[in-house]
C-alpha positions in Angstrom: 47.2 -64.3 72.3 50.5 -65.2 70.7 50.0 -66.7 67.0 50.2 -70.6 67.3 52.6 -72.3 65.7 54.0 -76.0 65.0 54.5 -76.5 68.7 50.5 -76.1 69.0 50.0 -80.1 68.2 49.5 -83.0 70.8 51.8 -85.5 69.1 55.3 -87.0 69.9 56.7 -83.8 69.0 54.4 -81.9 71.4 56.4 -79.8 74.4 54.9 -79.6 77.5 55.2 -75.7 77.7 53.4 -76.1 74.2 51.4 -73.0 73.7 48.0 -73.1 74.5 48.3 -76.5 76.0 48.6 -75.9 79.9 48.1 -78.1 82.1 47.3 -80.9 79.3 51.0 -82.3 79.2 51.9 -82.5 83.1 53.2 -78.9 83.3 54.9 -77.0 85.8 55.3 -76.3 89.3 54.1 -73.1 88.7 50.6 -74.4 87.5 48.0 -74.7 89.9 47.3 -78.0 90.8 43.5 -78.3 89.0 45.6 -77.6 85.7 48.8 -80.1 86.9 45.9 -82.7 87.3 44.1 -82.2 83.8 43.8 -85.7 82.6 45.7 -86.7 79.6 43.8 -89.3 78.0 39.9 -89.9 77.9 40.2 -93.1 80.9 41.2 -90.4 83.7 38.7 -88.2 83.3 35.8 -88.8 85.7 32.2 -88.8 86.5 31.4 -88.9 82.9 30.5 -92.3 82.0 27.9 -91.8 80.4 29.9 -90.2 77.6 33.3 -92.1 78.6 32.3 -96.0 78.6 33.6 -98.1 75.6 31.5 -98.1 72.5 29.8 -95.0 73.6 29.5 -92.3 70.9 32.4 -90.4 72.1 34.8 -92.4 72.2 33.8 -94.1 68.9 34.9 -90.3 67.3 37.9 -90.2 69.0 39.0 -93.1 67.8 37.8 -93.3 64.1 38.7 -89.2 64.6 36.2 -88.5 62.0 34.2 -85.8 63.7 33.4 -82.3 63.3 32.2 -79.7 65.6 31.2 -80.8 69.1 29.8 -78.8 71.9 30.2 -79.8 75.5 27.2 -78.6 77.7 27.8 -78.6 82.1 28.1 -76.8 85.2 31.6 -75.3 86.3 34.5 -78.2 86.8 32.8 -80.8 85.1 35.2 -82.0 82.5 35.0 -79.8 79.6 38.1 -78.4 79.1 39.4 -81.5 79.8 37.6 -83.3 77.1 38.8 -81.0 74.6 42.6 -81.5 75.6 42.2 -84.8 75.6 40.4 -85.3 71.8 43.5 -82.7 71.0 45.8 -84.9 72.2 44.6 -88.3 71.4 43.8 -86.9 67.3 46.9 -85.4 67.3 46.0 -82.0 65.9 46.8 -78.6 66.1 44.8 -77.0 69.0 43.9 -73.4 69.6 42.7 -72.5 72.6 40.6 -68.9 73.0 38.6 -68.1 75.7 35.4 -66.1 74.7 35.3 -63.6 77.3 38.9 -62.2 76.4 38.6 -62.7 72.3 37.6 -60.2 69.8 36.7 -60.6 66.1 40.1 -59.4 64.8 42.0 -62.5 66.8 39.3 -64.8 65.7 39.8 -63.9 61.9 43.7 -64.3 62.4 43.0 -67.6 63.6 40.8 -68.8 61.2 43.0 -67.5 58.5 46.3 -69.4 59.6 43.8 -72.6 59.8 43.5 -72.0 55.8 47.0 -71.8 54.8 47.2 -75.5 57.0 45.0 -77.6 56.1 47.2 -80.4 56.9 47.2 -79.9 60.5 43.4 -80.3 60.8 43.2 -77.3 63.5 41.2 -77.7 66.5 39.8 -74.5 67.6 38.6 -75.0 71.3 36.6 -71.9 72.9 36.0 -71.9 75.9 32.9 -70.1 77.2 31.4 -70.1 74.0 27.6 -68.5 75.0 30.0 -65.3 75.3 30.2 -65.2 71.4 27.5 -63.1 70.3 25.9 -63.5 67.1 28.3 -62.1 64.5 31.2 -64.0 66.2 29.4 -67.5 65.7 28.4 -66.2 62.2 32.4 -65.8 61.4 32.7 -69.6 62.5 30.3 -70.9 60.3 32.1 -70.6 56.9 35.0 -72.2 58.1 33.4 -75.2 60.1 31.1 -75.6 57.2 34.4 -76.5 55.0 36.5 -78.2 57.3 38.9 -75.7 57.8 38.6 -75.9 61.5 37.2 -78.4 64.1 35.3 -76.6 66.7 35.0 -77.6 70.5 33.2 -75.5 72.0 32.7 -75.3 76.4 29.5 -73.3 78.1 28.0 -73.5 81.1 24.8 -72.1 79.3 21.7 -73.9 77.7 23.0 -73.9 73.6 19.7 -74.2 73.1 19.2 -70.4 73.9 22.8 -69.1 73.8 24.2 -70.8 70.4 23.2 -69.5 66.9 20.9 -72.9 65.1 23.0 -72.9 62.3 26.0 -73.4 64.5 24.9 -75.8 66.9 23.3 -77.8 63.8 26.3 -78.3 62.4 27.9 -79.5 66.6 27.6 -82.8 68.2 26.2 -81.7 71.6 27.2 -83.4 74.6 26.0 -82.5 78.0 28.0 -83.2 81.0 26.8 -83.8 84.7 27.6 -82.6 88.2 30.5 -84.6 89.3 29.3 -87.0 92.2 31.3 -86.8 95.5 32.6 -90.1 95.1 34.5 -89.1 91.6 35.4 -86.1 93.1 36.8 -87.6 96.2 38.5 -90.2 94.4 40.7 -87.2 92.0 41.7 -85.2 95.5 42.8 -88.7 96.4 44.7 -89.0 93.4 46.5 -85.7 94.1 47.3 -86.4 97.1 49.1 -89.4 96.1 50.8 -88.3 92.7 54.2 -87.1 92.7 54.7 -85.7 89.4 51.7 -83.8 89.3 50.3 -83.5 92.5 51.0 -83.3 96.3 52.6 -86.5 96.2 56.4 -85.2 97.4 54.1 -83.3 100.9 53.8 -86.8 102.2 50.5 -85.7 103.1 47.7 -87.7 104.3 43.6 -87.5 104.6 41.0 -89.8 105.4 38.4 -90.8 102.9 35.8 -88.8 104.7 37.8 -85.8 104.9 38.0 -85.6 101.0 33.8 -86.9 100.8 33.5 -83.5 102.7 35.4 -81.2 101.1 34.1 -82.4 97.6 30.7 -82.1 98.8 31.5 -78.2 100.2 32.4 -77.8 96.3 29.3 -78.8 95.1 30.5 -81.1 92.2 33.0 -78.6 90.9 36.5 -80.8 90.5 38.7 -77.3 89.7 37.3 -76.4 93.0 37.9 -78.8 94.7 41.4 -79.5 93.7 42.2 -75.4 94.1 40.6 -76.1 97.9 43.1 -78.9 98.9 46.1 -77.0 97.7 45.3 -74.1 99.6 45.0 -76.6 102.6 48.0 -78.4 101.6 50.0 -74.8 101.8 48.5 -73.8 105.1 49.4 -76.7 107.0 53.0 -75.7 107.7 54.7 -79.1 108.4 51.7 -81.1 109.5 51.2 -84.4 107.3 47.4 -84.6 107.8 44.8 -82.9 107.1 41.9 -83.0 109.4 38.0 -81.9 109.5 39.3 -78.6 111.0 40.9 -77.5 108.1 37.9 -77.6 105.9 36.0 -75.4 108.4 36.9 -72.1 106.5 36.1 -73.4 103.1 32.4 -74.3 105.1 31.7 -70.9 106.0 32.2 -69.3 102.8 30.4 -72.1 101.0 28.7 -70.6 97.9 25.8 -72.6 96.6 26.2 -73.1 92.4 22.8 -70.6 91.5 22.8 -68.3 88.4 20.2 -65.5 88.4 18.3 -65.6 85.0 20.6 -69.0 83.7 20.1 -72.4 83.9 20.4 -73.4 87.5 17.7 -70.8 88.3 15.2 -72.1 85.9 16.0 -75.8 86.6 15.5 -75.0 90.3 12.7 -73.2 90.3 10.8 -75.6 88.2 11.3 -78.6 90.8 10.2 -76.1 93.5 7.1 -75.6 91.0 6.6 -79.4 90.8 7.5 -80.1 94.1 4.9 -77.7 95.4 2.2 -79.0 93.0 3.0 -83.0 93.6 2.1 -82.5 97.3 6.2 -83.3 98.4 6.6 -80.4 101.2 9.8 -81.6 102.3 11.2 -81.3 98.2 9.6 -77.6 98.0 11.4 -76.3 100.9 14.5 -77.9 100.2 14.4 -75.7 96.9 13.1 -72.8 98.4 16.2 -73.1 100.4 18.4 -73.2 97.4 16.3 -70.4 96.1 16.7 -68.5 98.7 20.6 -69.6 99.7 21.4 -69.0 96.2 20.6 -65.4 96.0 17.5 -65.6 94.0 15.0 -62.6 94.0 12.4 -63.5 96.5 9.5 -60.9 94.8 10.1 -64.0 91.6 9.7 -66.8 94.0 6.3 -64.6 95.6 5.1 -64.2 92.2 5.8 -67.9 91.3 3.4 -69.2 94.7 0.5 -66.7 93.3 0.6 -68.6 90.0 0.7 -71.7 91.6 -2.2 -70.9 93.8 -4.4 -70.2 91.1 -3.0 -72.7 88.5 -2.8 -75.5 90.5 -5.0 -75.6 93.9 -7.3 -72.8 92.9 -11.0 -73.6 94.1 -9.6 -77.0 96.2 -8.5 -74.6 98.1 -9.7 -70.9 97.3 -8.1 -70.0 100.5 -4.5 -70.5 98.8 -4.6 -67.2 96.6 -4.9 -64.5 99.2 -2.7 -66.3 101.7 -0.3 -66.1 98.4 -1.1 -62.1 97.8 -0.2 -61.6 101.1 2.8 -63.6 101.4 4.0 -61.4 98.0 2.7 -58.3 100.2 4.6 -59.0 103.5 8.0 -60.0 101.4 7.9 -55.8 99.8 6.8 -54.6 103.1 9.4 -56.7 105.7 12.2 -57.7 102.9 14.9 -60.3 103.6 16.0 -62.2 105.9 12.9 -62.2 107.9 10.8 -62.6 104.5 12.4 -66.1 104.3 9.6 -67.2 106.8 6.8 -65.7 104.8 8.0 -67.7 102.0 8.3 -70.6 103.8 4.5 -70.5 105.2 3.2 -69.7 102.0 5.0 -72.6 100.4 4.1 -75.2 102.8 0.3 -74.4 102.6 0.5 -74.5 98.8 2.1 -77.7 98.9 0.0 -79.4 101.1 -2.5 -77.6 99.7 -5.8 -80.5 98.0 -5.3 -79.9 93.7 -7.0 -78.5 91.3 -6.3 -77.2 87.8 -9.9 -76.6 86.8 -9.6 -73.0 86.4 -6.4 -73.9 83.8 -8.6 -76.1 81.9 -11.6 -74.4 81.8 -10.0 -71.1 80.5 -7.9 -73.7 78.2 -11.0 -74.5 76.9 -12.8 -71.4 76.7 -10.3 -70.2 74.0 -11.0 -73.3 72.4 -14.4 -72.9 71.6 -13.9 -68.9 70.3 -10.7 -70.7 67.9 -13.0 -73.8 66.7 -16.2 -71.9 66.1 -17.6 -68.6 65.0 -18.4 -66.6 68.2 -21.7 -66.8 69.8 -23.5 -63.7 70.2 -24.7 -62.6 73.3 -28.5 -63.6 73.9 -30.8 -60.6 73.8 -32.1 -61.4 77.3 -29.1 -60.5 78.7 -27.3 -57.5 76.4 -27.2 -53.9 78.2 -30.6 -52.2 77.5 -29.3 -48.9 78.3 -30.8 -46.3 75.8 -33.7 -46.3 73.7 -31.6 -47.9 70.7 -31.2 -50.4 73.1 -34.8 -51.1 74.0 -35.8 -50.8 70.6 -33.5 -53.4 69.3 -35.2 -55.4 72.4 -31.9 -55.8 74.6 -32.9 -57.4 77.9 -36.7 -58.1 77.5 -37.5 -61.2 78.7 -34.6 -61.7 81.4 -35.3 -63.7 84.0 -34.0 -62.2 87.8 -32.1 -65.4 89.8 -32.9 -63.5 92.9 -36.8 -64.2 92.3 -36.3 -68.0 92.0 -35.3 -70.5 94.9 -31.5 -70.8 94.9 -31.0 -68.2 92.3 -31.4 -70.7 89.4 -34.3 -69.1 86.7 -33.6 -71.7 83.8 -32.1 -69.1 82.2 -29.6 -70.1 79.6 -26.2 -68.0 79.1 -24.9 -68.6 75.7 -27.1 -69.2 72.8 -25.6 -72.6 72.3 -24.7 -74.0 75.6 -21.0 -75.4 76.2 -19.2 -77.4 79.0 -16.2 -76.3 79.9 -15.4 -76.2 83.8 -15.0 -79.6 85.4 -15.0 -79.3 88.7 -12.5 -81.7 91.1 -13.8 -84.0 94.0 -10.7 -82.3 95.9 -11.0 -80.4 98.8 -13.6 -77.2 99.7 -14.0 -77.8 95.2 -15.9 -81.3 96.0 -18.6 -79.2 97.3 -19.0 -76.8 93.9 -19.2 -80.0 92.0 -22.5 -81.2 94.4 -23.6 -77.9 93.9 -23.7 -77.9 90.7 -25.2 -80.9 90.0 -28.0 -79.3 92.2 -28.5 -76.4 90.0 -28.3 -78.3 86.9 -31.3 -80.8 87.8 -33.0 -77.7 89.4 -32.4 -76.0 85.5 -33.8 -79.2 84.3 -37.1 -78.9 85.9 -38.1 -75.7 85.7 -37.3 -75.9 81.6 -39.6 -79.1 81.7 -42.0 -77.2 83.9 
């Protein structure tokens, strides 16, 4: 990266070829057209409001530009380069642009050391991919954040939560930025098509608005997509002024659904397809099995995932759930994808219409409950090994009652030397018949202690 200088700040004096400033100040021809489009000031950027609308947070910084770091949190094409260009331009400061996949800790010290001997231009550092850092990079920041010397923006598609350093992102504003809804993203291609200083404008080219709802859906609420998309479209049509539901048929087939193995997408989708499966919604789980599955996502995790659920959620409702899970986990090793995909899918549907029951959770919840909240009990003599003639000495096992010689297999024996409660049984499905079962045995204990 070439050492900024003066021409580095968004003010009247700022060039549009300024360094480290594509695409912010209308650029060239030569730009593709996601970076021509970048907005320029904080009312065109979309699908944001939340952050955007007047006497939000955000803008309230901006304006009073008395802020220090800030952290924008969001899928791919959601706005956050954008946001940082457009703070750069509207506070008029120096801005450095460094991406963290392509840095290194001897450009990052240059850096920091020019934003020292110019204080006066109140450098804004913006780095893009930040999660990329690793530990002693964000350590180098902190010194100079902590004093001012630089303001930090930083851009990652990652939870900061895990991938930022707490002293850093204590000292950050964090901002997280949404999915950009069709209708925003529609209404920006529309907006290239129409603008003829930055966009397709001079084609003459024309789309209707259905044709644009489609292509932004095909690119999943990614606006860099989409715009890259329609000028590959707008190239290939070779004279003709509009584009059509044919053209987008390519960009259909090799539609990529947004899904990062081990990052945030996978564990925000696979805990609706947990939820979905354990609300009763059958439609919702195999929409994100689906995704799951669409997405690339190990289907051995997704087996493992339906065992758990069998157990921690149906469990004795339905104590049928569990093996049909084992074997689902089974059949996925032994017949492997694509035709697995079915396995999953039965196995999914029966655990989500599957009666409800977290009994076994709670019990064993409760079970380490009562060894943390009281000394542990011994075990009654009646029922400790009496292997050994230690054993029999000490009187292990005299005086244990068989079940088999009593009717039901209930002796009035007692198990712990201070008796506990600790599995409540459901009224849901096959488990509504251990609850009236127990009841049974525990009037039956009843009467033969009385007796």
């Amino acid at each position: 990266m070439a050492e900024p200088d003066q021409s580095d700040f968004f003010g009247p004096a700022a060039t549009d070829d300024a360094a480290g400033t594509s695409g912010a100040g209308g650029g060239g021809s030569h730009q593709p057209l996601a970076a021509r489009m970048r907005p320029r000031e904080l009312s065109e950027i979309v699908g944001q409001e939340h952050l955007t609308k007047e006497g939000s947070l955000l803008p309230r910084l901006i304006n009073t530009d008395r802020f220090g770091s800030l952290l924008f949190y969001g899928p791919p094409g959601c706005g956050k380069t954008s946001f940082a260009e457009v703070i750069a331009r509207e506070t008029k400061s120096r801005f450095v642009r460094l991406n963290a996949v392509m840095s290194n800790v001897a450009e990052l010290r240059e850096i920091l050391s020019l934003a020292r001997k110019m204080p006066e231009a109140r450098t804004l550092l913006f780095i893009d991919e930040l999660h990329r850092f690793n530990k002693a990079q964000q350590d180098l920041l902190l010194p100079d954040v902590e004093e001012g010397n630089v303001r930090l923006i930083g851009a990652t598609t990652h939870n900061p939560g895990f991938y930022v350093n707490p002293p850093l992102l204590s000292r950050s504003h964090l901002f997280r930025l949404e999915p950009l809804s069709t209708e925003a993203v529609a209404s920006v291609l529309r907006r290239a098509l129409e603008d003829t200083e930055r966009g397709l404008g001079e084609r003459g080219l024309t789309a209707d608005d259905a044709v644009l709802a489609d292509l932004a859906v095909l690119c999943d609420g990614d606006l860099r997509r989409a715009l890259n998309a329609l000028e590959v479209i707008a190239l290939s049509l070779d004279g003709k002024t509009c584009i059509e539901a044919s053209e987008l048929e390519s960009f259909a087939r090799e539609r990529r659904i947004r899904y990062d193995a081990d990052e945030d997408e996978h564990y925000d989708t696979v805990s609706a397809f947990i939820k979905s499966c354990r609300g009763g919604d059958p439609d919702a789980a195999m929409y994100w099995l689906a995704k799951m599955l669409g997405g690339g996502e190990d289907p051995r995790f997704i087996a493992r995932r339906l065992m758990i659920l069998a157990s921690e959620d149906i469990g004795l409702a339905d104590p049928f759930a569990l093996p049909l899970a084992v074997a689902a986990q089974q059949a996925v090793d032994f017949i492997g994808l694509p035709e697995a995909e079915l396995t999953l899918a039965h196995a999914t549907l029966h655990i989500a219409c599957a009666p409800k029951s977290n009994s076994a959770t709670m019990a064993l919840a409760a079970a380490k409950q009562a060894l943390k909240s009281a000394p542990v009990q011994p075990v009654p003599l009646p029922l400790r090994d009496k292997g050994g003639q230690a054993s029999k000495r000490a009187g292990h096992g005299k005086g244990y009652e068989y079940s088999h010689k009593f009717p039901e297999g209930i002796s009035g024996e007692d198990y712990l030397t201070t008796p506990l409660k600790l599995y409540e049984p459901s009224r849901h499905g096959l488990e509504m018949r251990i609850a009236d079962r127990l009841t049974r045995w525990r009037e039956l204990k009843a009467k033969i202690k009385g007796s």
